[in-house]
N, C-alpha and C positions, 0 to 999 in steps of 0.2 A: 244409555240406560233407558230414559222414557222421560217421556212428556208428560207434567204432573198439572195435576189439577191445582187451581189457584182458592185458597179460602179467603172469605168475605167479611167483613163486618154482621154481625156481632159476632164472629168467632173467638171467643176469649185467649188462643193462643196468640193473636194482632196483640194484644194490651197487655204481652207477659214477657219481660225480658228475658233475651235469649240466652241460654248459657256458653264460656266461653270452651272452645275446643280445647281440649286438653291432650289428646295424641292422636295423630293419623293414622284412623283406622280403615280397612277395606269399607265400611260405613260412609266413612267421611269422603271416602273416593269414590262412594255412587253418587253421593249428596252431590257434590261438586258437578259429577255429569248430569242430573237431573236440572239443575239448577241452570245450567252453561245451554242443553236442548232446550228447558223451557221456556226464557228469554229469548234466545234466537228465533223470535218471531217477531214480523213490521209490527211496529207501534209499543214495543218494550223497551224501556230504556234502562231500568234495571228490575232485582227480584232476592227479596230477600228470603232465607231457611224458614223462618216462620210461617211467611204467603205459602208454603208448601207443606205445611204443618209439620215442622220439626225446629224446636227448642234449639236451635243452636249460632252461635254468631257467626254466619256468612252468608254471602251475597253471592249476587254475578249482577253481569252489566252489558248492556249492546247500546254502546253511543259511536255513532256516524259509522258503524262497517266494525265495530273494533269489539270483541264479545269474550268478557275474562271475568274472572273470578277473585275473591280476595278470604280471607278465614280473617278473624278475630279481629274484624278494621275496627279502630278509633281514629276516632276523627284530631288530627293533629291542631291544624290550622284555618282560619279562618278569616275572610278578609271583605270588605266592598259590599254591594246589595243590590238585589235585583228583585221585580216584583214582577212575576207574571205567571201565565197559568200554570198549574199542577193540577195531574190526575196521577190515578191508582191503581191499579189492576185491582184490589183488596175492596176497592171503593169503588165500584163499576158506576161509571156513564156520569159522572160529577167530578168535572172540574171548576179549581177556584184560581183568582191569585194569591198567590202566596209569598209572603216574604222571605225572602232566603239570603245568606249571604253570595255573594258572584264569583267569589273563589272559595276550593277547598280543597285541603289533604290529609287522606286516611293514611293509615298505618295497620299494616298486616301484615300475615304470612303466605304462602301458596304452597300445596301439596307435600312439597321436600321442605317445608319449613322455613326455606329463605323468606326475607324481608321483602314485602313489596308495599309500594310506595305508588298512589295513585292520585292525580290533583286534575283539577281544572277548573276553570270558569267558566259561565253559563250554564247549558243543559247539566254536563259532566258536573259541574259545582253543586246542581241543584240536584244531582241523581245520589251522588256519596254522602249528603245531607239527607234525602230521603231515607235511603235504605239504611245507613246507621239509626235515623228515628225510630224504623223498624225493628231493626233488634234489641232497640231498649223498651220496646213494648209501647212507641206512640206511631200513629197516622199522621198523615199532614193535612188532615181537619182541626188536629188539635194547636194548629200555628194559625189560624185563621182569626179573623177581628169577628166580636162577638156575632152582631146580627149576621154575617155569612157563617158562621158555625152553627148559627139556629137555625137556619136555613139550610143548611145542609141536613141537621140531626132529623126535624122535619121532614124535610124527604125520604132520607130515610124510613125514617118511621111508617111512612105511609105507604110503601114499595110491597 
């Protein structure tokens, strides 16, 4: 379908949790391709409905070559920690570290409604963590230790 444009902070759709899919609609199946080309660029590691200003709970993802999608993820499990940088397509040109945990597993569905099931640790841990944040309407400045959150909001501000 097309390459969508990415929106930014203060865009008040970033801080409004997403609604969940309720049927597969021809909709839901541009979303999904929208979502799938606009990732599939270096330096994306995932991309959730909202960065692309639509209210709705799914993502996509491109870690190491491998570029898919999921609807309605929750985050299952959670295990281990890792501390290192995060950035944001939402949040251009500011990265922090961030605390995350080192494993994770969503739960969702794909197109035809089957079950899918996506885990990993490291990046992939740290990207199903992201983008679920995103659909419940937080960033990953808001996991940050005070003074790097002020510093960051700071910057912001002054941009």
């Amino acid at each position: 379908m097309s390459i969508r444009s990415i929106r930014v902070i203060p865009d008040p759709i970033l801080r409004t949790a997403c609604d969940p899919i309720e049927q597969i609609t021809p909709a839901v199946e541009r979303l999904v391709q929208d979502l799938v080309e606009t990732v599939d660029d270096p330096g994306r590691a995932g991309l959730s409905a909202n960065q692309i200003g639509v209210s709705l709970r799914a993502f996509s993802y491109n870690i190491e070559g491998k570029v898919g999608y999921v609807l309605n993820p929750v985050i299952e499990e959670t295990s281990g920690e890792q501390y290192g940088d995060e950035g944001c397509l939402s949040v251009p040109n500011l990265w922090y570290k961030t605390r995350r945990a080192d494993y994770a597993r969503v739960r969702g569905i794909d197109l035809a409604g089957k079950t899918v099931i996506l885990e990993g640790r490291g990046i992939m841990g740290r990207m199903l963590q992201h983008e679920c944040d995103h659909l419940d309407g937080h960033i990953y400045l808001d996991r940050l230790e005070m003074e790097e959150r002020r510093e960051a909001m700071r910057l912001l501000r002054s941009r």
